[in-house]
C-alpha positions as CSV (number, residue, x, y, z in Angstrom):
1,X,14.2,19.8,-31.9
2,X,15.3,22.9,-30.1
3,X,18.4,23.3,-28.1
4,X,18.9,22.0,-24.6
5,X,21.8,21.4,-22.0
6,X,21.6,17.9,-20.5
7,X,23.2,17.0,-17.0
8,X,23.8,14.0,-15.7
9,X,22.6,13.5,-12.0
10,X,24.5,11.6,-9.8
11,X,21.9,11.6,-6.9
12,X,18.8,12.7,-5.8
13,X,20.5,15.4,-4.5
14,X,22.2,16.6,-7.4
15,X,19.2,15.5,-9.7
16,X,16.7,18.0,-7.5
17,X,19.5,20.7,-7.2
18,X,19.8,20.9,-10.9
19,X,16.5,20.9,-11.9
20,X,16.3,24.2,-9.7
21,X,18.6,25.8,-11.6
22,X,16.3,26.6,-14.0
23,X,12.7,27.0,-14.5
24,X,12.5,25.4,-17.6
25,X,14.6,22.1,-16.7
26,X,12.6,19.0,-16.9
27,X,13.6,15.3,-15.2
28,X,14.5,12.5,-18.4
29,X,14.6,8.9,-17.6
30,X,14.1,6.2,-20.3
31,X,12.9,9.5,-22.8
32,X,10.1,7.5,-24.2
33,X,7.3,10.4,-24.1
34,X,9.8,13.6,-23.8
35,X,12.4,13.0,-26.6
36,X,9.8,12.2,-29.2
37,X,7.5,15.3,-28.3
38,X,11.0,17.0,-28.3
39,X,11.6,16.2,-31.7
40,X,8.0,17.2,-32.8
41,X,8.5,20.8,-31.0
42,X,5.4,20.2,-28.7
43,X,8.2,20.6,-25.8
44,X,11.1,22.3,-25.2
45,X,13.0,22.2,-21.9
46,X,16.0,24.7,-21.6
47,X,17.8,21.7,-19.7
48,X,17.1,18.0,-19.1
49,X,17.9,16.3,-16.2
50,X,18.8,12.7,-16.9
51,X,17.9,10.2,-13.6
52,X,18.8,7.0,-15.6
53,X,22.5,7.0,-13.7
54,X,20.5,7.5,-10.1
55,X,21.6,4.7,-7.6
56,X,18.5,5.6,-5.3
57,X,16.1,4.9,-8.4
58,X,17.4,1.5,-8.8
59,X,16.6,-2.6,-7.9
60,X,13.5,-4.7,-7.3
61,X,13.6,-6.1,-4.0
62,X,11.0,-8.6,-2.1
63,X,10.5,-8.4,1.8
64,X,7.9,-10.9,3.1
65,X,5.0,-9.6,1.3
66,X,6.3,-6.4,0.7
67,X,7.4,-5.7,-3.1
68,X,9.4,-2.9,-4.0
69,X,10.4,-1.4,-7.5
70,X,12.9,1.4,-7.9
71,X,11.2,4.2,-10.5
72,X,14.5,3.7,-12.4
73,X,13.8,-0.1,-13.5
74,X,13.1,-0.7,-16.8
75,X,10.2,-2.5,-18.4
76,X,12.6,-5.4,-19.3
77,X,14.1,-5.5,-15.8
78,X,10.5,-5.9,-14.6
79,X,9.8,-8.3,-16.8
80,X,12.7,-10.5,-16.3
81,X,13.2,-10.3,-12.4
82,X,12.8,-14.0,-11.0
83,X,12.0,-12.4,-7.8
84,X,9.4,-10.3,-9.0
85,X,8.0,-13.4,-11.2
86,X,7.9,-15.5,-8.0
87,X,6.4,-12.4,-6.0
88,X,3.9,-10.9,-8.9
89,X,4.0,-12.4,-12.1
90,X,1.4,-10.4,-13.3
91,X,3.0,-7.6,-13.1
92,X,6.0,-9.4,-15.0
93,X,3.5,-10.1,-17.7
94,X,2.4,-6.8,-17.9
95,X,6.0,-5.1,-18.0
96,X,6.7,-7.6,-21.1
97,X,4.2,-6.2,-23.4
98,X,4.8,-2.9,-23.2
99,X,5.8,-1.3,-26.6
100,X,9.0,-3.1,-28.6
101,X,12.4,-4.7,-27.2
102,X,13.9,-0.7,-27.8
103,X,11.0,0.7,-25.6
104,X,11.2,-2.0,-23.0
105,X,15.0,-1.6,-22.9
106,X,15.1,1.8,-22.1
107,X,11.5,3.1,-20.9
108,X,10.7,2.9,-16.6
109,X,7.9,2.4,-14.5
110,X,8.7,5.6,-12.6
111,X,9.0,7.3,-16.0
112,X,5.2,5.4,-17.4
113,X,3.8,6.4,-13.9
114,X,4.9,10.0,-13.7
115,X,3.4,10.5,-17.1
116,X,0.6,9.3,-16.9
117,X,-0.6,8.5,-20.5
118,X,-4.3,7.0,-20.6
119,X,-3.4,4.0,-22.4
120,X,0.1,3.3,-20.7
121,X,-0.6,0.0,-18.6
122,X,1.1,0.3,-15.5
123,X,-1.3,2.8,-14.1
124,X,-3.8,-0.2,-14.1
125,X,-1.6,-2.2,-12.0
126,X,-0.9,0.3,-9.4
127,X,-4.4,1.7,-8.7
128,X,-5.1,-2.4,-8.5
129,X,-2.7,-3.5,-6.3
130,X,-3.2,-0.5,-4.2
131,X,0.3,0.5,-4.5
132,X,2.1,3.3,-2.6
133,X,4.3,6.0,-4.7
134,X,7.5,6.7,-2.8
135,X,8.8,10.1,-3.7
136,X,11.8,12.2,-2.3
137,X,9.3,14.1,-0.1
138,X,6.5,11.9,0.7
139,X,4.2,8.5,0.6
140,X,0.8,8.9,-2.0
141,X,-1.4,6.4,-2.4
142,X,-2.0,5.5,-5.7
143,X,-5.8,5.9,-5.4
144,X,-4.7,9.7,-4.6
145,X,-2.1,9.8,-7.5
146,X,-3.3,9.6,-10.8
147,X,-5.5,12.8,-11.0
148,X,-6.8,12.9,-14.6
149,X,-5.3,12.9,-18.0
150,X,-1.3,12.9,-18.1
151,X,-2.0,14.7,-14.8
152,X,-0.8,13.3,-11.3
153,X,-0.6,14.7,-7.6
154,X,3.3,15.2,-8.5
155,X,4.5,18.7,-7.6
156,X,7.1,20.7,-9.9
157,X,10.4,19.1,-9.0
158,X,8.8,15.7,-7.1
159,X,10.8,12.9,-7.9
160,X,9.1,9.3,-7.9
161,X,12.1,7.3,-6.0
162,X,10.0,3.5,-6.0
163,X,6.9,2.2,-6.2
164,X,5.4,-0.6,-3.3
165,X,2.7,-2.9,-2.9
166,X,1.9,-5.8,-0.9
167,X,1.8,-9.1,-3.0
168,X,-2.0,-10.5,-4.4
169,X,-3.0,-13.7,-3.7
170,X,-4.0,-13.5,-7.2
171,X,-3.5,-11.1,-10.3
172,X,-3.3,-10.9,-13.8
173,X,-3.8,-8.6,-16.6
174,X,-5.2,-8.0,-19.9
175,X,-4.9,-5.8,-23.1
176,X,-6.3,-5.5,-26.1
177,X,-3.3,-3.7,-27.7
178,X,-3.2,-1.0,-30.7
179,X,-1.5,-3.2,-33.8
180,X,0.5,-0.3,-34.7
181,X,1.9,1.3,-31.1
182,X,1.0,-1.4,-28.5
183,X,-0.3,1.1,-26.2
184,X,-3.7,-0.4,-25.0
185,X,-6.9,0.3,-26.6
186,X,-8.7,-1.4,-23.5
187,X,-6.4,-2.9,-20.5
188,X,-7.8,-4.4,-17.4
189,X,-5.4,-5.5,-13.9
190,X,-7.4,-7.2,-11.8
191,X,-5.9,-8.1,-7.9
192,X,-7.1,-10.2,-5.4
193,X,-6.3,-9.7,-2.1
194,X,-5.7,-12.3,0.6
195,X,-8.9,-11.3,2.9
196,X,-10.5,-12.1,-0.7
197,X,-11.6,-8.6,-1.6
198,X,-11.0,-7.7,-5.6
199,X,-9.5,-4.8,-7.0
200,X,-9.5,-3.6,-10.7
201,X,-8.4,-1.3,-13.0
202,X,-8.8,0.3,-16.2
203,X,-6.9,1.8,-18.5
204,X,-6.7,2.8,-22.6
205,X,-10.6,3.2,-22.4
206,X,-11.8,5.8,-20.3
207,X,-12.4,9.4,-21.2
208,X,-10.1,10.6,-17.9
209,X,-7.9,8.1,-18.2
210,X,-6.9,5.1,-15.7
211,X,-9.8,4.7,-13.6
212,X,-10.7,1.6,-10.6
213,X,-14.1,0.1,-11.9
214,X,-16.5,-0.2,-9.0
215,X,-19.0,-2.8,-10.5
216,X,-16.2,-5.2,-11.2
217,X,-14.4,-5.1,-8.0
218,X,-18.1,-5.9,-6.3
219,X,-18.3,-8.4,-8.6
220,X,-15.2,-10.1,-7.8
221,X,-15.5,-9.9,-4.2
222,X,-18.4,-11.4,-4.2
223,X,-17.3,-14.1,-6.8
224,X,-13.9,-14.3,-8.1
225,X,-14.9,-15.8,-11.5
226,X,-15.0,-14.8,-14.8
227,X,-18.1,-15.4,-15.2
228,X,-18.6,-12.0,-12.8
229,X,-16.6,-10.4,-14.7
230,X,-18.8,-10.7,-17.9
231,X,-21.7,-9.8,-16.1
232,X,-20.7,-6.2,-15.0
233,X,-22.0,-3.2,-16.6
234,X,-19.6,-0.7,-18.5
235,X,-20.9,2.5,-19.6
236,X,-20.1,3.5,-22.8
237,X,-20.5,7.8,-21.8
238,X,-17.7,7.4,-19.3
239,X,-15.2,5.6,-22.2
240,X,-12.7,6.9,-25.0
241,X,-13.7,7.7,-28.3
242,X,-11.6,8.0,-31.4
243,X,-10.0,7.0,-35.1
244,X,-9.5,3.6,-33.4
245,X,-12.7,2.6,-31.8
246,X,-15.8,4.1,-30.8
247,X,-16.7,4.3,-26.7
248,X,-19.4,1.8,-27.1
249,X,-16.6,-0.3,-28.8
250,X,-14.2,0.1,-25.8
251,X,-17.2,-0.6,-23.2
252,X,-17.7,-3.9,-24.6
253,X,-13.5,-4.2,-24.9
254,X,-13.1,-3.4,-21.0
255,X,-15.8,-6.5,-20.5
256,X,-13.8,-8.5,-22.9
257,X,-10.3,-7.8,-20.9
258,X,-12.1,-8.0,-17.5
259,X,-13.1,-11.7,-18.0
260,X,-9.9,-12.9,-19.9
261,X,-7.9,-11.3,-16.6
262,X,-9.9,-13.2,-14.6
263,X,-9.5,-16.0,-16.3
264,X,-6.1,-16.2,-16.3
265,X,-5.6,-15.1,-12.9
């Protein structure tokens, strides 16, 4: 691991005047993703800019339909928020299966989103609830967001501040998790909003990451069962392949997920 200087920000303010400072400095929440590729030399910031102390990034609050998650909340604050439960549990389920207690303890949905991994499982959920992230410059959409592999519409220095969506009538989600590091081989969120219109969304499968399946959501919309939901069509050239499954493997997986999210929604 090489050398760094770490600074504690005390605001947004302070957070987006020391990062800067330098052209080198890079934002650190929960550390999940940075610290490790830190310590394998694949990165190295000349300073780190920790948020985790940032009021602004903070709370889960519920307005009338309106659901609100600061970027700062951890995966066990998700997963644990009565309010939330009451609001979303879906995405309460979701948040509780990510990684290990350590992971869920420390890692943040601001932090999973920024990044961007294409198995990481809160990108389903936003693209399915049609969420809104809320930086400190602007409003994005999360259809507009998540751009492609680890890559988002972020701009150098953007910080995600909270993350918004109205609440499903229904929701659930489902993964079919790698044994070793949780991270989902094939995960599916599936929404239903109140006019009755379905929303889904993929993620550990595809080959450019976190995608909104077309043929499912028509499916649903049409028939919220998951009987629909086993009928779509999932083609194998747009998924994943590697050491842990083949793409025809994770077509039939994304299937598999779609109808047991359905099912339990």
């Amino acid at each position: 691991m090489y050398a760094t200087n770490y600074h504690r920000a005390s605001s947004l303010a302070d957070a987006a005047r020391l990062q800067s400072s330098s052209d080198e400095a890079k934002y650190v929440s929960g550390g999940m993703t940075l610290i490790p590729t830190m310590k394998q030399r694949l990165a190295a910031p000349s300073d780190l800019v920790d948020l985790r102390h940032v009021p602004e990034l903070k709370g889960i609050s519920v307005s009338g339909n309106r659901v609100r998650i600061g970027a700062g909340t951890t995966h066990h604050e998700v997963s644990t928020s009565a309010e939330l439960k009451a609001a979303c549990p879906a995405i309460c389920h979701l948040a509780s299966h990510i990684g290990d207690p350590h992971v869920r303890h420390m890692g943040t949905i601001g932090g999973s989103i920024a990044n961007n991994d294409p198995a990481a499982d809160y990108p389903s959920a936003m693209l399915a609830l049609g969420a809104t992230i809320v930086t400190d410059r602007r409003e994005i959409a999360a259809d507009d967001f998540f751009t492609g592999l680890f890559e988002t519409a972020l701009e150098d220095g953007e910080i995600i501040v909270a993350v918004t969506f109205e609440t499903p009538a229904r929701a659930a989600y489902a993964k079919f998790a790698n044994p070793a590091s949780r991270y989902a081989m094939a995960g599916v969120f599936v929404a239903k909003a109140w006019d009755g219109s379905g929303r889904a969304a993929v993620t550990g499968a595809g080959s450019n990451g976190v995608f909104r399946h077309a043929g499912l959501e028509a499916a649903l919309s049409a028939n919220w069962s998951a009987d629909a939901a086993s009928g779509i069509t999932v083609d194998a050239a747009d998924m994943l392949s590697d050491i842990h499954g083949s793409a025809e493997y994770r077509a039939n997986l994304v299937k598999v997920m779609a109808k047991r999210a359905v099912a339990a929604a």
